[in-house]
C-alpha positions in Angstrom: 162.3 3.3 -55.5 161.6 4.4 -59.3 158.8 6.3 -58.0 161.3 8.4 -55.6 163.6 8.4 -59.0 161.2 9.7 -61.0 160.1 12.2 -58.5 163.4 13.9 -58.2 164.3 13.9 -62.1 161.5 15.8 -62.4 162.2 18.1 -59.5 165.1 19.1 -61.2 163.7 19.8 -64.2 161.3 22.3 -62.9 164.1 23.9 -60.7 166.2 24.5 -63.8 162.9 25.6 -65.6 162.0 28.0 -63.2 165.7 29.1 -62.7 165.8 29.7 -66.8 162.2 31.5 -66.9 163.6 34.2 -63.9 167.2 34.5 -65.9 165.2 35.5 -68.7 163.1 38.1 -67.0 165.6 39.4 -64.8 168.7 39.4 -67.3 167.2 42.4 -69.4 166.4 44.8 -65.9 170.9 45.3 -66.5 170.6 46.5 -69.9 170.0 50.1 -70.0 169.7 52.7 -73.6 169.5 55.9 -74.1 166.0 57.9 -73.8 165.3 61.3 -74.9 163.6 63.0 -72.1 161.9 66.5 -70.9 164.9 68.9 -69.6 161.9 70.8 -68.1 158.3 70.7 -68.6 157.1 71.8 -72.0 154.3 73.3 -72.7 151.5 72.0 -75.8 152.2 73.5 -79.5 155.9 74.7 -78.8 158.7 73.8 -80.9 161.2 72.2 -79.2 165.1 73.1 -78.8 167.7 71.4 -77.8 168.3 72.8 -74.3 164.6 71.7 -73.5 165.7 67.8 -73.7 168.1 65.3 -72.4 169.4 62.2 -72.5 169.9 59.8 -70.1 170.5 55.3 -69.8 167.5 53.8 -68.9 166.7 50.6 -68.1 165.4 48.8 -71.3 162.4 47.3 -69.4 160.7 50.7 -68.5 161.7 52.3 -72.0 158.2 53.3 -73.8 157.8 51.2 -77.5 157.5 55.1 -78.8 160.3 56.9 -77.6 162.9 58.4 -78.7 166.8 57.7 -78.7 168.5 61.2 -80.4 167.9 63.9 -79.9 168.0 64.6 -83.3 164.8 63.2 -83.7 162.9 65.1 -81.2 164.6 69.1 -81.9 162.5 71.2 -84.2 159.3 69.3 -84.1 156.1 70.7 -81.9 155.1 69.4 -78.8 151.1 68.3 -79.8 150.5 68.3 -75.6 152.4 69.1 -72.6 155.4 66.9 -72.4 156.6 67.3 -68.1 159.6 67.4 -66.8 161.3 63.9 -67.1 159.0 62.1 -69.2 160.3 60.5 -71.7 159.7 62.2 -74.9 157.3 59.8 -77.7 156.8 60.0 -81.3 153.5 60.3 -80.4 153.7 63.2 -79.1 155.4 65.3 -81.7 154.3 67.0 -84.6 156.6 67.5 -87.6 155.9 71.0 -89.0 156.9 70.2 -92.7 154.9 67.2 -92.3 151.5 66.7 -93.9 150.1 66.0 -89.9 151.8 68.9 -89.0 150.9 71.7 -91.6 151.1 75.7 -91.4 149.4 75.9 -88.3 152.4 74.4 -86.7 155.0 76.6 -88.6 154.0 79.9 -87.5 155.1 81.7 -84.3 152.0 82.9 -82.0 152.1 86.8 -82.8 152.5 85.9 -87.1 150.5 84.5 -89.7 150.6 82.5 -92.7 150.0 84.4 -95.9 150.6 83.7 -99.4 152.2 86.2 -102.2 152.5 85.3 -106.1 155.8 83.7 -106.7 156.3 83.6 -110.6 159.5 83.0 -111.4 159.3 87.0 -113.5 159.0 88.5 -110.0 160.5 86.0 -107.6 164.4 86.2 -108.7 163.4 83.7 -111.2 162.6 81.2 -109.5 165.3 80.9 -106.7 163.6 81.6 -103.5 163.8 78.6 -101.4 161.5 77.8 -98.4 163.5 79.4 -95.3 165.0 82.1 -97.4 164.5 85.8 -95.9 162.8 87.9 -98.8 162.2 91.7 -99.2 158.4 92.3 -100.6 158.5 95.1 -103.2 155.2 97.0 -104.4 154.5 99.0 -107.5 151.6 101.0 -108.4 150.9 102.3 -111.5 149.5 106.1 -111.3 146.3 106.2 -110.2 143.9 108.1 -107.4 145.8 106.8 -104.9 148.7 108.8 -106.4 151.1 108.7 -108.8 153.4 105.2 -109.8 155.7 104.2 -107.0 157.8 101.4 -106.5 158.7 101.1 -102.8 160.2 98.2 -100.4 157.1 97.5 -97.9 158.8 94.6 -95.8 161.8 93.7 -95.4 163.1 90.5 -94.1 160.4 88.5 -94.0 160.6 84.7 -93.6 159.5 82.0 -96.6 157.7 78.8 -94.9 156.7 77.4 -98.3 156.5 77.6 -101.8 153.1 76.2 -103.5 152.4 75.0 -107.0 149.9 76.0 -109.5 147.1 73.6 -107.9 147.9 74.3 -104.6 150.2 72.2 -103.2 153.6 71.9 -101.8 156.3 72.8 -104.4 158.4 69.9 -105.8 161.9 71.3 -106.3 162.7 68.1 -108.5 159.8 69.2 -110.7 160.4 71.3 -113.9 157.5 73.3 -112.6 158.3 76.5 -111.4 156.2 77.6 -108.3 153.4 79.6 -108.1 153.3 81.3 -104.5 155.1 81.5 -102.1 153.9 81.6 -98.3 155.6 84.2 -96.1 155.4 84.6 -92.2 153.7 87.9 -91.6 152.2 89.7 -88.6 148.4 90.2 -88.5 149.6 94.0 -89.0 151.6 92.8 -92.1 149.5 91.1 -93.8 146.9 94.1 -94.0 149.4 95.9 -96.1 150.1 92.8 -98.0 146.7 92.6 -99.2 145.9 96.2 -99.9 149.2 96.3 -101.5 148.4 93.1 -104.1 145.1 94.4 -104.5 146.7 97.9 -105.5 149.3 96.9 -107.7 152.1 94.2 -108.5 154.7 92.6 -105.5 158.0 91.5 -106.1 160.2 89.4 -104.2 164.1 90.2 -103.8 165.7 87.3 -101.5 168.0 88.8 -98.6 170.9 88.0 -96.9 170.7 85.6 -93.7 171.9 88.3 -91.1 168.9 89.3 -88.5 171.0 92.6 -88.1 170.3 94.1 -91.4 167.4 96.1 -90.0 164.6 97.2 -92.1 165.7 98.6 -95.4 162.3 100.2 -96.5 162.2 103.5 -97.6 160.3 106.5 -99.3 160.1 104.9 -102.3 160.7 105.7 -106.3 158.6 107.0 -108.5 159.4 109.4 -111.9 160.2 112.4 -110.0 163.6 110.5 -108.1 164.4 107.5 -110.3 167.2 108.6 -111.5 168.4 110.6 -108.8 169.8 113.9 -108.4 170.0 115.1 -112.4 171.8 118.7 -113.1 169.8 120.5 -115.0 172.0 120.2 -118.0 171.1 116.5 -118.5 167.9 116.1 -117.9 167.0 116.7 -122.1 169.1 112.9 -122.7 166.5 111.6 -120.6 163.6 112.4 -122.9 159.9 113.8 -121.9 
């Protein structure tokens, strides 16, 4: 008779044991959070907008450890692989171009490159260009075989991706230091004239209004002979020799 007792006292602690373990695992199957996931399939090394995500409940048991929850967190980084329709979207498997993991590489559209121009405070507006500012890239040459001295606009709108320091690395705008270059997005085509044009003479930056409908503003250039203008020939003499 105690045996029987003891029997079903312990029965019925292994039922409620068992009932308790599959509460446990089954209880969190309900709970669902929100996922960031592929809108469509994106392709490896693209940076991703926000109309190429989603966000949808999912059930907290087949959320990955690395995903993400905003999308926030996911628009404006690179894809480092091909992220397919659906899947949810990892840390993993995004690469912040301002990062150190992400670097220049990551910055620049396919059809521009990476160059870098000086930035002295004496020819960069004193100091105020900001990464992400659009900047105007002035050249002067002082009169030589390659013709007489000329000033003349040779880009216009042209997009900052960062400003360096003296040794090289990424400008601190807390420091006291000004910057030394600055690291414009050019195309190959660009960045021929950019180096013939430092090599040639002296480049200035003038920052320019956000507006992508500004055009180019480039022109013919100034030089001694159309400084100043139109003069009549009655003033010329208060201009000197």
């Amino acid at each position: 008779m105690w045996v029987s007792r003891r029997y079903l006292i312990l029965s019925a602690v292994v039922g409620i044991a068992v009932a308790l373990v599959c509460y446990l695992y089954l209880a969190p199957s309900g709970v669902e959070v929100p996922v960031v996931l592929a809108a469509d399939d994106i392709p490896s090394h693209v940076r991703i907008h926000k109309d190429m995500v989603r966000v949808e409940q999912v059930p907290a048991s087949a959320v990955h450890p690395l995903s993400m929850g905003e999308v926030t967190s996911v628009v404006g980084k690179y894809a480092r692989r091909e992220i397919l329709s659906g899947e949810q979207v990892l840390s993993a498997t995004l690469v912040d171009a301002g990062g150190q993991a992400g670097g220049l590489a990551w910055q620049v559209d396919a059809d521009y490159r990476a160059m870098s121009v000086p930035a002295a405070p004496s020819s960069a507006v004193g100091g105020a260009v900001r990464p992400g500012n659009l900047v105007d890239v002035v050249h002067y040459r002082e009169s030589s075989v390659h013709g007489p001295a000329v000033g003349r606009i040779l880009m216009s709108a042209v997009q900052v991706l960062q400003l360096r320091d003296g040794l090289g690395g990424i400008w601190d705008p807390e420091s006291r230091e000004a910057p030394s270059t600055a690291v414009l997005a050019v195309t190959p085509r660009e960045a021929e004239s950019l180096a013939y044009a430092m090599a040639t003479g002296e480049i200035f930056l003038t920052v320019s209004p956000h507006n992508p409908e500004a055009g180019d503003v480039s022109g013919s250039g100034v030089g001694g002979s159309n400084l100043f203008g139109d003069i009549p020939d009655s003033q010329e003499g208060d201009f000197g020799e």
